[in-house]
N, C-alpha and C positions, 0 to 999 in steps of 0.2 A: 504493500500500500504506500508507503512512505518513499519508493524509488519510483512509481507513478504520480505522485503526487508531483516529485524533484520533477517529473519530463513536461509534467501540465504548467509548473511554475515557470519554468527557462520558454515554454513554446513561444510565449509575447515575448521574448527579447529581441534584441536585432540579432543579424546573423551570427558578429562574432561573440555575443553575450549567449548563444546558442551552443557554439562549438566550443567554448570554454565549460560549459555547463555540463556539458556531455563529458569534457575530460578529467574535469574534476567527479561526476558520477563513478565512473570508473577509475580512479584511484582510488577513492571510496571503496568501490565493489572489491578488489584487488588488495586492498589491503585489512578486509575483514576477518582474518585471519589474529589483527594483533588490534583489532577493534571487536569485536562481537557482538558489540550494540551499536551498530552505525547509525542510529538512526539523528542523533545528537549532531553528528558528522553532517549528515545530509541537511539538516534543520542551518545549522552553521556557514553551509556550503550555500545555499538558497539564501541567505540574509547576504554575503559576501559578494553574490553574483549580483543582488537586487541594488545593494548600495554602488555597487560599479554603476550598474547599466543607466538606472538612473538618475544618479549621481552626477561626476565628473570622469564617469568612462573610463579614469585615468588605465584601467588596465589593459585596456584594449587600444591607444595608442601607438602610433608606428614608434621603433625604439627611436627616429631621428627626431620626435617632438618632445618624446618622454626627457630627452639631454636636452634639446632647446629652453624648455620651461623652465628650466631649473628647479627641476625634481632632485637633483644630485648623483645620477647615474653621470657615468663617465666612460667612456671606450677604450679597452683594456688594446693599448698598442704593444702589438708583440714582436714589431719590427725584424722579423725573418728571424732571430737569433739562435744563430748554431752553435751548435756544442764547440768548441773550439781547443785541441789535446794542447796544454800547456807544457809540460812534461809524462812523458811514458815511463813505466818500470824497466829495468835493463832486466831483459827476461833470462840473462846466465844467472841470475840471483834469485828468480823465481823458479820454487821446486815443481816436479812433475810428479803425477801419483807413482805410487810402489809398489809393488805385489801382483802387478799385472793386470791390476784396475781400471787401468787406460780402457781394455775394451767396453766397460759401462759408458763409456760417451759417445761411444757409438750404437749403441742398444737401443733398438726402441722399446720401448717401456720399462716398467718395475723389473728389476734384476734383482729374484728374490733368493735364490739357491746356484750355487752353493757362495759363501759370506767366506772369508777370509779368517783363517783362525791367526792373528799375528802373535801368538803366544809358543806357535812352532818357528822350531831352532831355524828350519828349513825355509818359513815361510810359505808352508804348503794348504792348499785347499782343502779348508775342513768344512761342518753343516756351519759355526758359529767363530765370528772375530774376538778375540778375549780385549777385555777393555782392561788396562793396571789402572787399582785404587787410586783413587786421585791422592792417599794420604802417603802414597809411596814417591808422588811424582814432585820432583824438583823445581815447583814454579818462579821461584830467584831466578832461576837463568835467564828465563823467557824474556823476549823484548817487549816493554810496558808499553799498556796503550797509550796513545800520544792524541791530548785534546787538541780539537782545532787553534783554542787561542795560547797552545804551547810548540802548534806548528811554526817553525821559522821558514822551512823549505813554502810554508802555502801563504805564511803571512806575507812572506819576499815577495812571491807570483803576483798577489793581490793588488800588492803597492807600485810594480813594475807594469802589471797590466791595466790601471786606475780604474781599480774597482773600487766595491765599497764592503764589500761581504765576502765570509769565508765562511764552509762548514764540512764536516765530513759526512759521509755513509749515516753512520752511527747517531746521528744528530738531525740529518735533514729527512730519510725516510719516511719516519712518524709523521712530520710534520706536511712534507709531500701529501702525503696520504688523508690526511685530512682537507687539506684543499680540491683532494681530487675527488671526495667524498659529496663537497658543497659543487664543485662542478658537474658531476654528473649527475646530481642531483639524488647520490646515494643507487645508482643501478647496479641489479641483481650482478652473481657469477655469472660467468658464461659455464656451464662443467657438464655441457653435452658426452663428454669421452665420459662419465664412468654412469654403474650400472643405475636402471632408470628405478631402483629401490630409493638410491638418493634420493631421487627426484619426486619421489611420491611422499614422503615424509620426513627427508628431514631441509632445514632451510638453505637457502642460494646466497644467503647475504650474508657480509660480511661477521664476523663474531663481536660479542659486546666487548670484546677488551680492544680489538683492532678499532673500534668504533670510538670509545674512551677517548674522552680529552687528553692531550697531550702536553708539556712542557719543558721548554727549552730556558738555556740562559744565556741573554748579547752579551757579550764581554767587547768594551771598546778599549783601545790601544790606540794612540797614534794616526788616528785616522779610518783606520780595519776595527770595525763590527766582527767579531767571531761569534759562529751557534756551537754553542757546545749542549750536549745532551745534559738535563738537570740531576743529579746526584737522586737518586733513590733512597727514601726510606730506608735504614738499618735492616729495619724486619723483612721487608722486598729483598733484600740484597741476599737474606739469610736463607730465606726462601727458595730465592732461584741460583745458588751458590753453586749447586752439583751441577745444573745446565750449564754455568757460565766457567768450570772445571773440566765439564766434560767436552766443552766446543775445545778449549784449547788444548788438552789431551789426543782427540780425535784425531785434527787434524797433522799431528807432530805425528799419528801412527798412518798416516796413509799414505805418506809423503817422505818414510826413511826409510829404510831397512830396519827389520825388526833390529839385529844384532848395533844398529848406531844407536834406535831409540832409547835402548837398553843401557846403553853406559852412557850415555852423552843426559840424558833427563831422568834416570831414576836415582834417589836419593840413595840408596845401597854403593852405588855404582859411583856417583857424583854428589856429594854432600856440599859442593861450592856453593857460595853466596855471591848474589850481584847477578846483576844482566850479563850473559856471556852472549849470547844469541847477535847475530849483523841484524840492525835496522829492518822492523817490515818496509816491504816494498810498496808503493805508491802509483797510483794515475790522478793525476792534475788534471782537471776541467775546466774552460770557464763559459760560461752561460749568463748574458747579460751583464748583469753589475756583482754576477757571483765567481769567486774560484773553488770548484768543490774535491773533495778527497775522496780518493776509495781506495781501500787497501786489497791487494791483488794477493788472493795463498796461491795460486795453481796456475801451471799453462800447459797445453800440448801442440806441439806444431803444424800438426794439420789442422787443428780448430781455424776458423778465420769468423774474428776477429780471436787472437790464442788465449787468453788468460778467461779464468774460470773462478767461479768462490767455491768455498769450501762450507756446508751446512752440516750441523749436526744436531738431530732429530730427535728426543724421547719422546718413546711409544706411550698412547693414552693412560695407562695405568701409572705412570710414572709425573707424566704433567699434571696429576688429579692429584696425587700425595706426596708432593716433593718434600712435605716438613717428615715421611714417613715413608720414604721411596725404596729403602733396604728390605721395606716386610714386602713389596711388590716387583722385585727382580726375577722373579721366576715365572711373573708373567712376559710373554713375549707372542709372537706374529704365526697363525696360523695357516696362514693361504694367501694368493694373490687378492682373492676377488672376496667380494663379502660387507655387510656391515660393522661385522665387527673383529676384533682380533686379526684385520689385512692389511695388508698394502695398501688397498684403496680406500680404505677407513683414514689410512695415514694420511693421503694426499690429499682428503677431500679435507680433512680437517688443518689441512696446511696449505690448501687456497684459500679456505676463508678466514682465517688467522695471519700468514705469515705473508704467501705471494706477492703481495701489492711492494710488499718491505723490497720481497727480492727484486720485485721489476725496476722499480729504483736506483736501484743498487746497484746490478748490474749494467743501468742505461750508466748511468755516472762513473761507473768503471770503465765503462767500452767494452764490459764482458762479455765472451758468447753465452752463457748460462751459468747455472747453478749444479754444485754435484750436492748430491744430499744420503748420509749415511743413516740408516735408523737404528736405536740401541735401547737398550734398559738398562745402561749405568754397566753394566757389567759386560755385554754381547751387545755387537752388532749383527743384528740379524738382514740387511744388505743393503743395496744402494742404488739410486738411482740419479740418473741424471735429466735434467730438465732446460731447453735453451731457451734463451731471452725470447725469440718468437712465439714459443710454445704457451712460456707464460702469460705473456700481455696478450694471448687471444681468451684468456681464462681470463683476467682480471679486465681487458679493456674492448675487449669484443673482437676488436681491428686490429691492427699495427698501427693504421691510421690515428685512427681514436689513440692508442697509445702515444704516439710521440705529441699528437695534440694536446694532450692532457700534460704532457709531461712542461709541454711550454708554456702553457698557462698556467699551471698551476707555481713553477718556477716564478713564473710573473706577478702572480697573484702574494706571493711570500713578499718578494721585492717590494712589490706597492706596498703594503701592509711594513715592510719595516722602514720602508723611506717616511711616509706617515710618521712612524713614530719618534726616528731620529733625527726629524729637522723639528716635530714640535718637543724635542726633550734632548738639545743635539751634546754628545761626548758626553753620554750618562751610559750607563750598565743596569741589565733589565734583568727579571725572571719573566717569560710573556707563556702565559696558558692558553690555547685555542678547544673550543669545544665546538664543534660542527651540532648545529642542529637535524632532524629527521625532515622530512617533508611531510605536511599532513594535509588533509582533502582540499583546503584553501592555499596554502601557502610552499612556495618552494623550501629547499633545504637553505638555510644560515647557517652566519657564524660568529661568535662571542669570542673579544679575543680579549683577555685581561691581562695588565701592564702592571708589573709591582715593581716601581722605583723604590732609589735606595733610602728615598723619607718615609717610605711606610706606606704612600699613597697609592691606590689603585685604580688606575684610569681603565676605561672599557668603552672600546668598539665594538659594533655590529656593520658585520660585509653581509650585502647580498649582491645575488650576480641576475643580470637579464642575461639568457643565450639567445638568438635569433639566426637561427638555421634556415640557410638559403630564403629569406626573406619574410622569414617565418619565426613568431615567439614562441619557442617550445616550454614546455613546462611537463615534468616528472620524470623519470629517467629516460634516458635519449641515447643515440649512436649517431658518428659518422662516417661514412664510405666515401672513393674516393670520389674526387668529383665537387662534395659538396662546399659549399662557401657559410662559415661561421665567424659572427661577431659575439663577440664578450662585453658586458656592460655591467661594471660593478658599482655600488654605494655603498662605501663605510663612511660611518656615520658615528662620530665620539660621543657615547650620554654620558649627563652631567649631573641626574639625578641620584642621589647617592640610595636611595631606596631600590630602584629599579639597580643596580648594580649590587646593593646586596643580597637582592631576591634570586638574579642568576649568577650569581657567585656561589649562593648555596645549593641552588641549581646544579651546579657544575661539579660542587663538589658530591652533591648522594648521587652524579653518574660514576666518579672514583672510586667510593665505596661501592657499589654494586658492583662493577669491574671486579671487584678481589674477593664479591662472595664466593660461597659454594652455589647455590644455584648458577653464577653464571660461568664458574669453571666447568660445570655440566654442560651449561648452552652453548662453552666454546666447540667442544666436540661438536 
């Protein structure tokens, strides 16, 4: 009754108060799933159409009056901006895999059997990889991560290439990701490749933690803005200690000979203190008014373009109880195919978690892909590999879409930090961004809060117009090749101190829900 009602109400509108009407209906319809009483929706939607239509119209507007009037939309100039290699890694210094693993890059798919046991003297083919105790391994030696605003090799490029911004991998991904979020307006995976069980019951979208507000800190110097990633909670750190143990374990085993690993990083063997390890290797970018960092583990020389990252994976039973991950090591991967206990349990829960991280990652490295090992702390139970193409048709539909998203959203960061450091200029920030969802009237936003170093907390809201080949789109969207897109953003500073602490606490019960148990279930 109440979606007959919606079609009686829009029929007297003009055309385009009609065809707006019909597609908010159907975002509506579509996303009753996370509404079950839409009817509020519809009631909300029909008062929003009626105040446009006859109102001030404003929504139905071409975007070139909506920027005339001075509404405060702006045309997001992207000015062709290519990636531009600042410096490359010297690839005699970047390791190649070991054990004979090279052939997973050429694999197409999950390479589940047989896994690598590196625990034989021989380095021979067994069913399981033995993982050594992280409490046995020697992490002094290791070379320390290096923040962007303690890189000297990126802060040099920066000032030599008159930029204004620098950041690494590690720091801009997340944040990537959230812009890409409010651009797309939050659209579904693409995960046609796996089996259509997914697809009938469990979700296509991204997971609440990847979805979770984010938080960076500018560090200025000299002229160079650096993003560095914000320091985590004690307890977080405590938390994900054995994943963040086991990445850099991992990849020193797939990448030596068992018998170098063995004496050169186990504490038995090598009790030394201090960094002994040469410098990670690096690829320099620069993109607009940014110079970004990626650090390179891997290359192979038939790859083109050759260098590769290095992933390491805990299986679901192990990301569900990491404060209690030792009474869960004897669970492990029954099969390729399946919901659960497989391979493609793993993958699907690492498009809609991780993916988006790695396209990033590897755009900014110039990587061909990702290799990705899965384990339970103890075994790696096997590996596969995944190329930059493969992903951004999962996360961005196209390739197209992928590098488009990738330049705007870039853009989208720049605008947003030129904003804040010409009204607050040579100060150092903590800045949070929380993307809001799209709901039946309104596109997806974003909230970006500013904590200077008096204590103050200033707060923007960006929204974006898209207008696709002449057309104002609204709810998730794609582009193929061919078509012509303009970007039209409004941030907009409020100054009300209530409304800023209303989504401030907003922003913060999406953090806490992030780290319940419920939504470590919803991550799966």
């Amino acid at each position: 009754m109440i979606k007959l009602s919606f079609y009686r109400h829009i029929s007297n509108f003009p055309k385009r108060g009609k065809i707006l009407g019909k597609s908010i209906l159907r975002t509506v319809h579509n996303t009753r799933i996370i509404d079950p009483n839409p009817i509020g929706s519809y009631r909300k939607a029909i008062k929003e159409i009626t105040f446009c239509v006859q109102g001030q119209q404003k929504k139905f507007k071409e975007p070139e009056k909506i920027v005339a009037q001075g509404n405060g939309y702006k045309l997001l100039i992207l000015d062709n901006e290519k990636e531009v290699v600042l410096k490359g890694p010297d690839l005699s210094k970047v390791p190649q895999l070991a054990h004979g693993l090279e052939s997973v890059l050429f694999s197409k798919g999950n390479v589940f059997s047989p896994s690598l046991d590196l625990s034989a003297g021989s380095g021979g083919i067994l069913p399981g990889a033995y993982i050594h105790p992280p409490s046995t391994v020697n992490y002094d030696i290791m070379a320390p991560f290096i923040p962007s605003s303690q890189d000297t090799t990126l802060l040099k490029l920066c000032r030599e290439h008159q930029c204004k911004y620098v950041g690494s991998t590690s720091s801009l991904t997340e944040i990537l990701s959230q812009f890409y979020f409010l651009f797309s307006n939050h659209k579904l995976l693409n995960l046609g490749m796996i089996s259509s069980i997914f697809h009938r019951s469990l979700s296509k979208s991204f997971t609440r933690t990847a979805l979770a507000p984010k938080s960076i800190c500018l560090h200025y110097k000299d002229g160079v803005y650096a993003v560095d990633a914000r320091k985590p909670p004690d307890s977080e750190v405590l938390d994900n200690q054995i994943l963040l143990d086991m990445g850099r374990i991992i990849e020193k085993l797939l990448t030596l000979p068992t018998d170098k690993f063995e004496s050169q990083y186990l504490l038995a063997n090598n009790p030394a203190t201090g960094p002994r390890d040469v410098e990670e290797c690096y690829h320099y970018m620069k993109k607009g008014n940014f110079v970004m960092r990626a650090q390179i583990d891997c290359h192979h020389p038939e790859l083109d373009p050759p260098t590769f990252d290095i992933k390491s994976r805990a299986i679901v039973s192990i990301r569900l109880n990491m404060k209690e991950y030792q009474q869960f090591t004897s669970k492990g991967l029954q099969s390729l195919s399946g919901r659960d206990s497989s391979f493609e349990r793993e993958f699907y829960d690492m498009a809609r978690a991780a993916f988006i991280k790695y396209c990033f990652q590897a755009r900014i490295g110039h990587m061909h892909g990702i290799f990705i090992a899965l384990h339970n702390t103890e075994v790696m139970y096997g590996f596969e590999y995944i190329t930059l193409s493969e992903l951004e048709r999962i996360i961005f539909h196209t390739n197209i879409m992928a590098q488009v998203s990738f330049d705007v959203t870039v853009k989208l960061w720049s605008v947003v930090l030129d904003e804040i450091t010409q009204t607050f200029p040579e100060e150092s920030f903590t800045i949070h961004l929380n993307t809001i969802r799209p709901s039946a009237v309104a596109n997806s936003s974003m909230q970006i809060f500013i904590e200077r170093a008096s204590g103050e907390i200033v707060f923007y809201n960006l929204k974006l117009m898209r207008v696709l080949n002449g057309q104002v789109v609204s709810g998730p969207w794609a582009m193929k090749s061919g078509d012509n897109l303009e970007v039209y953003y409004l941030l907009k500073r409020e100054f009300n101190e209530h409304i800023i602490k209303s989504r401030l606490e907003e922003m913060t019960r999406r953090i806490v829900q992030k780290t319940s148990k419920s939504d470590q279930e919803e991550v799966l």
